[in-house]
PLY file of the C-alpha trace (Angstrom):
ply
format ascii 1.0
element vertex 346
property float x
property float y
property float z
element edge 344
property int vertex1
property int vertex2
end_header
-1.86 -27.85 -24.70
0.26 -29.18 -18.85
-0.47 -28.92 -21.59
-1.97 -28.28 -24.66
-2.50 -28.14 -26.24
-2.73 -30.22 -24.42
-5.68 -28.74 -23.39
-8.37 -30.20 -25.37
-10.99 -29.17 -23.37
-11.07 -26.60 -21.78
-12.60 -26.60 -18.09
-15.72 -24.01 -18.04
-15.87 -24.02 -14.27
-13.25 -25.32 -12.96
-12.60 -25.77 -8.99
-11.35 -22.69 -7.98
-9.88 -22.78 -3.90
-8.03 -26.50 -3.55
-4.67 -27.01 -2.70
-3.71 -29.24 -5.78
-0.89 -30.48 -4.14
-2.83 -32.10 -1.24
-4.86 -34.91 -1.92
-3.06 -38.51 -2.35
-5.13 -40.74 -4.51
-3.01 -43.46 -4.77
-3.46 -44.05 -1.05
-2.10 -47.10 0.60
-4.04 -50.72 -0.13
-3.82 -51.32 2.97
-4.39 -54.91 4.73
-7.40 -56.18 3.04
-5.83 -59.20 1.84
-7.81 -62.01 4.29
-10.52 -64.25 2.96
-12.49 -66.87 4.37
-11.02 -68.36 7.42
-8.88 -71.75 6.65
-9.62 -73.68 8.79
-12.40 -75.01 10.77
-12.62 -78.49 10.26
-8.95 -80.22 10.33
-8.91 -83.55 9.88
-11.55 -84.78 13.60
-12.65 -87.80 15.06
-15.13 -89.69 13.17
-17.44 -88.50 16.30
-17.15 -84.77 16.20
-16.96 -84.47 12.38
-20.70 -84.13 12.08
-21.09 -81.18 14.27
-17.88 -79.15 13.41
-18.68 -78.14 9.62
-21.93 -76.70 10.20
-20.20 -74.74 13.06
-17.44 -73.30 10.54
-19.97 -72.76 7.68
-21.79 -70.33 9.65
-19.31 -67.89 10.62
-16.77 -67.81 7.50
-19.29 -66.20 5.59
-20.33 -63.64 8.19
-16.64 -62.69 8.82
-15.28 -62.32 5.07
-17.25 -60.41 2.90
-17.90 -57.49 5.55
-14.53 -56.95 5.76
-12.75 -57.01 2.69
-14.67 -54.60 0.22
-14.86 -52.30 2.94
-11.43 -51.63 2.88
-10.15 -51.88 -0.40
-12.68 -50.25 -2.02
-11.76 -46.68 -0.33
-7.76 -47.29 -0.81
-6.24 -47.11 -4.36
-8.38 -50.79 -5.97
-5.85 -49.64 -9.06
-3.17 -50.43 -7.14
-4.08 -53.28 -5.33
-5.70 -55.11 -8.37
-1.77 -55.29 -9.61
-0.53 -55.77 -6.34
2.24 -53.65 -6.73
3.41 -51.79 -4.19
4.17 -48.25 -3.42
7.57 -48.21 -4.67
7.04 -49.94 -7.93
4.11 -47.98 -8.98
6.21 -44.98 -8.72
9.28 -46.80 -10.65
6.51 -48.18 -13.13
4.77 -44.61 -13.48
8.47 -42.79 -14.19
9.60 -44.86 -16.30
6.87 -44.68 -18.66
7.35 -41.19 -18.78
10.86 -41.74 -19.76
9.57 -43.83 -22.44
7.20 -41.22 -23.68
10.13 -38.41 -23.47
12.06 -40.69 -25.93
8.77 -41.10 -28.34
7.70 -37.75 -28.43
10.83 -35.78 -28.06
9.28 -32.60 -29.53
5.67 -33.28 -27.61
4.36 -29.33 -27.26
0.73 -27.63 -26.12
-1.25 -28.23 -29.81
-2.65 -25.14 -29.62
-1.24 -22.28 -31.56
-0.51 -18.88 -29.69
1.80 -16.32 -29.84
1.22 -14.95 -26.16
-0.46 -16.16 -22.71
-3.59 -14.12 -23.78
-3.77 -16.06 -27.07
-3.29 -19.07 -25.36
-5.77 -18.16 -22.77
-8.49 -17.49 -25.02
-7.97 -20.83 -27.28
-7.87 -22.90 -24.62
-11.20 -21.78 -23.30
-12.51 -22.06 -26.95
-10.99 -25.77 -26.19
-13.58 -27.06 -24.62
-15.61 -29.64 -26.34
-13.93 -29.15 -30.01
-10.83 -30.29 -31.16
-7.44 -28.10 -30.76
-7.13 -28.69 -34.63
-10.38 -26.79 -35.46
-9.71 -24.08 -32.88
-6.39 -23.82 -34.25
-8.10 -23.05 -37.58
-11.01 -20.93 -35.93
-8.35 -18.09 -33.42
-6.49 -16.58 -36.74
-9.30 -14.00 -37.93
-10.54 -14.24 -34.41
-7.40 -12.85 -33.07
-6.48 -10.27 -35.98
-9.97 -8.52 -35.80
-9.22 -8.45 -31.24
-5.33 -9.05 -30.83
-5.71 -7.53 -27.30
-7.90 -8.43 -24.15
-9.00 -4.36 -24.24
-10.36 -4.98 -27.51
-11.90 -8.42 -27.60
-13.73 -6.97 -23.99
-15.61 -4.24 -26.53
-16.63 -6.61 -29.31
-19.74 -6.93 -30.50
-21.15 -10.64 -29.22
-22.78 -11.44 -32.35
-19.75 -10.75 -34.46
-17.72 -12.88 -32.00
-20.15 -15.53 -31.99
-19.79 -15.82 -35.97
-15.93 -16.01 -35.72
-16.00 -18.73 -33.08
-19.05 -20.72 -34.60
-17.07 -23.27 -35.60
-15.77 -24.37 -32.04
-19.41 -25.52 -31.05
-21.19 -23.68 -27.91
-20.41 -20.41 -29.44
-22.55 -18.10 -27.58
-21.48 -19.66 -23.70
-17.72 -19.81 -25.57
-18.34 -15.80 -26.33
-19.50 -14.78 -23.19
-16.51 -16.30 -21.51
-14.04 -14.95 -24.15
-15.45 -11.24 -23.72
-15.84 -11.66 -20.11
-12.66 -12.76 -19.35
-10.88 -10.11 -21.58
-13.20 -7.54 -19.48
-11.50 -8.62 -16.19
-8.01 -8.35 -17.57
-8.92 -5.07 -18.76
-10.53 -3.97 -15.38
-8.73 -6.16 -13.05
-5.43 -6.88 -14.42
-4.34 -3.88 -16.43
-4.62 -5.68 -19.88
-2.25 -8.71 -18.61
-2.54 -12.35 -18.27
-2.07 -12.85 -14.37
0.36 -15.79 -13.85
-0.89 -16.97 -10.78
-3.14 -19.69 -10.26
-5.66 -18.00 -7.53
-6.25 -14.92 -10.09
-6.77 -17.29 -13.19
-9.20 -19.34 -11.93
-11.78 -16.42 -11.01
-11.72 -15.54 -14.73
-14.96 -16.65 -16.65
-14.41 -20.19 -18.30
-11.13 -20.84 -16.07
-10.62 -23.52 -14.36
-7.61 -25.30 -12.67
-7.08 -27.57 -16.07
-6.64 -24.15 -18.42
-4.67 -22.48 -15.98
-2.42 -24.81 -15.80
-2.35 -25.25 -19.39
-1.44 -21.08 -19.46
0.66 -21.50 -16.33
3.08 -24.44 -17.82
3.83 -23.32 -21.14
3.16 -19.02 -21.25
4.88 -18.45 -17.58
7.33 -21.69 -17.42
5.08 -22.82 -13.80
4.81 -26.85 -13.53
1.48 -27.77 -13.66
-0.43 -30.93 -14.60
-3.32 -30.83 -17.20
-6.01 -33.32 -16.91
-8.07 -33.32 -20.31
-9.95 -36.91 -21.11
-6.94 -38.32 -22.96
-4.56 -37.72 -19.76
-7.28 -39.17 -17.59
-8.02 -42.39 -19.40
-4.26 -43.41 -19.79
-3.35 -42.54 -16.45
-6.48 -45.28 -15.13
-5.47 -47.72 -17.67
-2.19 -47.27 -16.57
-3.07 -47.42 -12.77
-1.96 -44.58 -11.69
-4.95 -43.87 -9.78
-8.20 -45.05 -10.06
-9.83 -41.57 -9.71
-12.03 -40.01 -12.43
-12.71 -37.03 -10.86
-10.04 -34.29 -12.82
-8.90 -32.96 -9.53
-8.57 -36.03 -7.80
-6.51 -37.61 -10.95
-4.05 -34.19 -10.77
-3.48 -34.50 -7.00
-2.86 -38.49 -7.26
-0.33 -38.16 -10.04
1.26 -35.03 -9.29
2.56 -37.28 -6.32
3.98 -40.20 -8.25
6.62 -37.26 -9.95
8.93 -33.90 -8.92
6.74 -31.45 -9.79
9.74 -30.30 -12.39
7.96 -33.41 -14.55
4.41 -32.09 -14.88
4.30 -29.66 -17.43
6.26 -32.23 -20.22
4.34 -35.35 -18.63
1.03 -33.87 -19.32
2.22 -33.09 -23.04
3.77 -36.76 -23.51
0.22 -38.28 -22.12
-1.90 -36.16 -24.24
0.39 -36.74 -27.13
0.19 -40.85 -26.59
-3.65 -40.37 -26.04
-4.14 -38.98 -29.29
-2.05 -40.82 -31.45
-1.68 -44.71 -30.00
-3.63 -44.85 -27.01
-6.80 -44.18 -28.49
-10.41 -44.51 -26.38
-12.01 -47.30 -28.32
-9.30 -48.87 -30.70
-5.92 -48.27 -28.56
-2.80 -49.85 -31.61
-1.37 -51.94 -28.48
0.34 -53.85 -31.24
2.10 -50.29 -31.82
2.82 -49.25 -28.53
6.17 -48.68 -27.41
5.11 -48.46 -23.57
3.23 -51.83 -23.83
5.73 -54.44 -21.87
4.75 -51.28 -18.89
0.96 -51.26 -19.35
-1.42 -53.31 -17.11
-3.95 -52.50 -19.89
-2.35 -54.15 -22.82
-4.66 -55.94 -24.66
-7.81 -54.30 -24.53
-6.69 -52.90 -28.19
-5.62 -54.23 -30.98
-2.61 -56.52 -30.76
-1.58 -57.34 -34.24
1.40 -55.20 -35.08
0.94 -54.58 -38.81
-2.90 -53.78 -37.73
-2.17 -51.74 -34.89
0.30 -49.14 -37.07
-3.11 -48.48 -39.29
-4.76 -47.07 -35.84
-2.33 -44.65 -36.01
-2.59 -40.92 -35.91
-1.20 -37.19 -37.15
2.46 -37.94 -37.17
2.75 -41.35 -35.97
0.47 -42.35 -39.10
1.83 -40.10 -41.68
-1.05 -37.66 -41.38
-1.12 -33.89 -40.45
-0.94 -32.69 -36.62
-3.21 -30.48 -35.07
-1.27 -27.20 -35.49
-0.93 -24.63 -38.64
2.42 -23.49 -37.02
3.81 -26.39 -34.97
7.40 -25.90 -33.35
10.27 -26.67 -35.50
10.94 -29.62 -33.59
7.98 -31.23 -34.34
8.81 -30.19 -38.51
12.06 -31.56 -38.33
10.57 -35.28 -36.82
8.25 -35.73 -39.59
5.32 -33.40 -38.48
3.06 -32.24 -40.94
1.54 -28.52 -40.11
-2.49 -28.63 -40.22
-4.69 -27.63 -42.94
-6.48 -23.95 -42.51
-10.50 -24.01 -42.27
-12.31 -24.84 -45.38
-9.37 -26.92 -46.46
-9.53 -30.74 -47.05
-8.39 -33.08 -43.86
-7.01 -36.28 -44.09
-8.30 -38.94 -42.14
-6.24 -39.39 -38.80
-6.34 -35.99 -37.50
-9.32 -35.70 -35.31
-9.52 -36.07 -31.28
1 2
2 3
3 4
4 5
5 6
6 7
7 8
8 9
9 10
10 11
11 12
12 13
13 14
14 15
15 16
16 17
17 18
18 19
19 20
20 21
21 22
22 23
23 24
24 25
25 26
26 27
27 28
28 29
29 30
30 31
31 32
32 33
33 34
34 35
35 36
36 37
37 38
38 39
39 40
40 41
41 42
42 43
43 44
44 45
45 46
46 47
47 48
48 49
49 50
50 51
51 52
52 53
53 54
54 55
55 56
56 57
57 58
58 59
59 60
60 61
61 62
62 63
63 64
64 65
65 66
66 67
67 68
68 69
69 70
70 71
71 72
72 73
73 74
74 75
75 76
76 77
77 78
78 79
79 80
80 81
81 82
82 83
83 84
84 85
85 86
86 87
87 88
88 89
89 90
90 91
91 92
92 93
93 94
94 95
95 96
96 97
97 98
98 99
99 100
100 101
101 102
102 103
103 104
104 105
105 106
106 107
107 108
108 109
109 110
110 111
111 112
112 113
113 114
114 115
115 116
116 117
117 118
118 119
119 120
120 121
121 122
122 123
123 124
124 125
125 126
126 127
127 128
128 129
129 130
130 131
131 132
132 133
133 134
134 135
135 136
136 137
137 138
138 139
139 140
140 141
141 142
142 143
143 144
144 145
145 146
146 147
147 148
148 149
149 150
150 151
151 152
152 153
153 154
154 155
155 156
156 157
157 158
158 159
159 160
160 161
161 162
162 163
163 164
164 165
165 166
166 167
167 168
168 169
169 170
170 171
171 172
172 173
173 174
174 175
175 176
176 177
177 178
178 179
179 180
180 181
181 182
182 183
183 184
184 185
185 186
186 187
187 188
188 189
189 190
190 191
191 192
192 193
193 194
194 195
195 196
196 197
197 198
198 199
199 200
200 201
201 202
202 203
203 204
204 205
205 206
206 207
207 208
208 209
209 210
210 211
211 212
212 213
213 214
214 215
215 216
216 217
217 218
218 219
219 220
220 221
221 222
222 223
223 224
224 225
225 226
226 227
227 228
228 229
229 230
230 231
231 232
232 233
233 234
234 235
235 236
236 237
237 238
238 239
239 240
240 241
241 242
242 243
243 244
244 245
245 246
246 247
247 248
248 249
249 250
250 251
251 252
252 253
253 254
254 255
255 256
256 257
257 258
258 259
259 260
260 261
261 262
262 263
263 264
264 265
265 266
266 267
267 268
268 269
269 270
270 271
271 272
272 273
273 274
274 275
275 276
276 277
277 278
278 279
279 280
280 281
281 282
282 283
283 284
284 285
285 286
286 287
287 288
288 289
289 290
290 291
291 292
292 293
293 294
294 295
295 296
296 297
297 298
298 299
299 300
300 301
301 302
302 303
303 304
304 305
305 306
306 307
307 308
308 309
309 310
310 311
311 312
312 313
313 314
314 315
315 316
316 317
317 318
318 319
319 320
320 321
321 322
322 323
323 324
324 325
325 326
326 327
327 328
328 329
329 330
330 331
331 332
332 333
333 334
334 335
335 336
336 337
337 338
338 339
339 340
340 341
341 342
342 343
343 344
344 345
């Protein structure tokens, strides 16, 4: 679901009037390198040697610590804790995604739709659940209300049943029916494919947009869910945490031609190596590129059990997943009420 699938969670508010492609995060580290002074005492007459260290003492500490933290904490710390420089973090940060392009070759949103109003409404339903039990949840959900005109006139509580099982169902319904109402009223029934008019829709923010933007209308756009955002900082590419932030400060590391397929290949390693607690760094095909390597597990033949859906031999997150992903090994996901194997969830 940007992606997804990549959407995992879906953004309930979203911030609605920025200019994503403003804000640099990755900032220059600039000149913060000096520490103490070197040298105050040299090698003096026996005479003066008394009275010079005291003298140097006093002012090295005064001098340092005021100015260091002051300016590298504002500028890109990511950045300068590797000491690489502009240039290289960019080189570092595409070639990774080369990497990834060559791991996940048939990386794709994980959220099944068969038009940008489908895709819409499960990636609001996103938020907070997994796309796997969405994926299992939209089916009767979309053949009782296969259009926004008819999903606007629903009765809550029947909608709140269907949905149940993505979590939050009543705030989940009242976006659902409310955003199907402004399409109806505001849109003439269609899906706008512009970021300004998605993001006034109830439960749309700049993350699902984007996630309907990149893979409904073909418009580059980069999807920050947690799994995007915690690679990208282990990774540092930016050191920001807030989601817009971490979209401005990477969308400037790559053409924006890249977005779209980056955010799927992210998501994609986030879910199935990279993990939040137990990352398989013993597994990891990006890990002679990753400043974080190590925090995980390191032992190969241990790392490979971390793995998940497809990577591990276990079902994705999809009951129709793209015949790309079927042909690589993929296994489709199970319908609700059916038995999951273990290495499917997140």
């Amino acid at each position: 679901m940007t992606a997804s699938g990549a959407a995992s969670t879906s953004d309930s508010g979203g911030s609605a009037g920025r200019d994503g492609s403003a804000r640099s995060a990755a900032g220059s580290a600039a000149g913060a390198s000096g520490g103490a002074p070197a040298g105050a005492s040299g090698g003096a007459p026996a005479k003066r040697s008394a009275k010079a260290p005291p003298k140097a003492s006093r002012k090295a500490p005064a001098k340092a610590p005021a100015k260091a933290p002051a300016k590298s904490s504002a500028k890109a710390p990511a950045k300068a804790a590797r000491g690489e420089s502009r240039t290289a973090l960019v080189r570092r940060a595409r070639r990774i995604n080369r990497e990834l392009a060559e791991v996940y070759p048939y990386a794709h949103p994980e959220l099944d739709f068969e038009d940008s109003f489908q895709l819409l409404v499960a990636t609001v339903l996103s938020a907070q659940t997994t796309d796997l039990r969405v994926n299992q949840t939209t089916p009767a959900l979309f053949a009782a209300y296969p259009t926004p005109e008819d999903l606007a006139a629903a009765d809550p509580a029947r909608v709140e049943e269907l949905i149940r099982p993505t979590g939050f169902f009543r705030a989940k319904t009242r976006s659902i029916i409310g955003l199907s109402a402004a399409l109806r009223d505001d849109f003439g029934g269609e899906v706008p494919g512009e970021l300004k008019d998605l993001v006034k829709l109830p439960g749309v923010g700049r993350k699902t947009a984007f996630v309907v933007l990149g893979n409904a209308f073909g418009r580059p756009g980069i999807t920050v869910d947690t799994h995007f955002g915690r690679l990208v900082r282990r990774w540092k590419w930016t050191a920001e945490t807030d989601p817009d932030k971490v979209e401005a400060a990477v969308g400037e590391l790559f053409p924006q031609s890249d977005w779209t397929m980056l955010s799927h290949r992210v998501i994609f390693h986030g879910r199935r190596i990279c993990h939040a607690r137990k990352p398989a760094c013993g597994a990891c095909p990006i890990a002679p590129l990753c400043p974080a390597y190590g925090e995980g597990e390191t032992d190969p033949d241990k790392a490979r059990k971390l793995l998940k859906y497809e990577k591990g031999g276990y079902p994705g997150q999809r009951l129709n997943p793209p015949k790309e992903y079927l042909e690589a090994g993929g296994l489709p996901a199970p319908p609700l009420g059916a038995a999951t194997a273990s290495g499917t969830a997140g």
